[in-house]
C-alpha positions as CSV (number, residue, x, y, z in Angstrom):
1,X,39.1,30.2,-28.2
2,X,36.5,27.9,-30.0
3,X,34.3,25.3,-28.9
4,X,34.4,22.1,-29.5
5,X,30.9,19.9,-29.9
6,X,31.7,16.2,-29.5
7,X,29.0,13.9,-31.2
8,X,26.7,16.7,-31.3
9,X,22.8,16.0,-32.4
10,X,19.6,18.1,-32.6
11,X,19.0,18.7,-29.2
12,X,22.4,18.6,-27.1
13,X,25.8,16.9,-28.2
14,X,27.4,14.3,-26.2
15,X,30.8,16.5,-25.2
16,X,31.5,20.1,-25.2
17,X,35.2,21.6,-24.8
18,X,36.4,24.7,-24.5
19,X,39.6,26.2,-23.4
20,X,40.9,23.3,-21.0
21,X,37.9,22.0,-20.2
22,X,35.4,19.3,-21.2
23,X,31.6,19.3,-20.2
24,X,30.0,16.1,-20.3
25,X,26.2,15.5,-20.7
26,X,24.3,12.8,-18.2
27,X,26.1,9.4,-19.6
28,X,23.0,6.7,-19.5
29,X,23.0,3.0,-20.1
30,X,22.1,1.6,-23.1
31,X,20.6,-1.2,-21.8
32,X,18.0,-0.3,-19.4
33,X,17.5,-4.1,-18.4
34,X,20.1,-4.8,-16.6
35,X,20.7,-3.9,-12.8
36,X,22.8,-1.1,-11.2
37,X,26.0,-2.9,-11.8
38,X,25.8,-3.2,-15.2
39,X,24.4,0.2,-15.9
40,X,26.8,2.0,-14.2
41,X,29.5,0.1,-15.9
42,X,27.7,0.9,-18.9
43,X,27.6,4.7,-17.6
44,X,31.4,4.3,-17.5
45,X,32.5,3.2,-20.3
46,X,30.4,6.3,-22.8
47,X,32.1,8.5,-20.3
48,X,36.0,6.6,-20.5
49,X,35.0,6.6,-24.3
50,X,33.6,10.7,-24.5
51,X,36.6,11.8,-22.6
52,X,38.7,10.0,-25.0
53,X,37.6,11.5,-27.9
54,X,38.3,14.6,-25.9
55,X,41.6,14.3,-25.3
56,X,41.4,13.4,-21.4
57,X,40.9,10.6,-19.1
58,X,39.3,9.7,-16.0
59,X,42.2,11.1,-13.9
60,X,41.4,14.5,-14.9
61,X,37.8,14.0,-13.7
62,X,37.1,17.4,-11.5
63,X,33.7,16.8,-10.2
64,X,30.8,14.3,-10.6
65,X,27.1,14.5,-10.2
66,X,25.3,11.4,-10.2
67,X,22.0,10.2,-10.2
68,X,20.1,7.1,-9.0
69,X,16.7,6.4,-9.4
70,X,16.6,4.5,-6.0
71,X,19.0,5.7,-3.2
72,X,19.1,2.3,-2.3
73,X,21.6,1.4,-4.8
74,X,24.5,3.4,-3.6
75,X,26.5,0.9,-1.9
76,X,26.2,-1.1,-5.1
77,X,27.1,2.2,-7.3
78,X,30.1,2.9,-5.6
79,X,31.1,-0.6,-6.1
80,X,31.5,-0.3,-9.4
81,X,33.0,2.9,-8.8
82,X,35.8,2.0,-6.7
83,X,36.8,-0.4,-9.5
84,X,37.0,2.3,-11.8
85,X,38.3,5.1,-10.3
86,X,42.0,5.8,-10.4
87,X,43.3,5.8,-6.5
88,X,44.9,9.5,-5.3
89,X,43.0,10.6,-8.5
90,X,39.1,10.8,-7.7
91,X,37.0,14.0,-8.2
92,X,34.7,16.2,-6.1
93,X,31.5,14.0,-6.7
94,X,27.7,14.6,-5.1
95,X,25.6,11.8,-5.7
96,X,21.5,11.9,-5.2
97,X,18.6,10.6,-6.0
98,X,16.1,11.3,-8.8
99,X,13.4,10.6,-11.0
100,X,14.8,9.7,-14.1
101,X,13.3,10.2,-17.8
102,X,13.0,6.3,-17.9
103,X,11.1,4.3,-15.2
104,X,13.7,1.5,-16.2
105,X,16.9,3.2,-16.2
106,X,18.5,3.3,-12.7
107,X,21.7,6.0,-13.1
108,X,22.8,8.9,-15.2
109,X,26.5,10.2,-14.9
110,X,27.6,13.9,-15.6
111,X,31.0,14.7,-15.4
112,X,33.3,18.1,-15.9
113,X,37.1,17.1,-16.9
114,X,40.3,18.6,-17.7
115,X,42.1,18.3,-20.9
């Protein structure tokens, strides 16, 4: 079996698959002014758009680690969340908080899907 690199740069690549499975790295925002809601739906969307170009979709989502610079924004994480997430089709998910590489950014998504 080979692997597959999905937008791949110098130091990681966006995707990796291999055998049935696709490995996503931490999915940031773009736009590091906006609040929670709109980075997480930013968040999202690279991860709707990785898993695409994968092959998948969010309903074959097996687990989720997520990361929030301030705890304090969970209720308003899962929010957006909810909204996204496919009902009777959610995965495992752990979600804590962290310092994050940018003082402005307020979540980073990594998920493990199948194909």
């Amino acid at each position: 079996m080979s692997i597959t690199r999905i937008d791949p740069g110098p130091r990681l690549c966006e995707a990796s698959a291999f055998g049935d499975r696709m490995y996503l790295s931490g999915m940031i925002p773009e736009d590091t002014s906006l609040d929670i809601t709109g980075q997480v739906k930013q968040a999202l969307a690279e991860i709707d758009s990785l898993l695409a170009k994968g092959g998948s979709d969010k309903t074959k989502i097996l687990s989720a680690v997520i990361w929030l610079s301030d705890i304090a924004d969970f209720a308003a994480m899962n929010k957006v969340w909810d909204a996204w997430a496919v009902p009777g089709q959610t995965p495992a998910r752990a979600t804590v908080q962290a310092r994050l590489n940018d003082p402005n950014m307020k979540v980073e998504i990594m998920v493990v899907a199948a194909i």
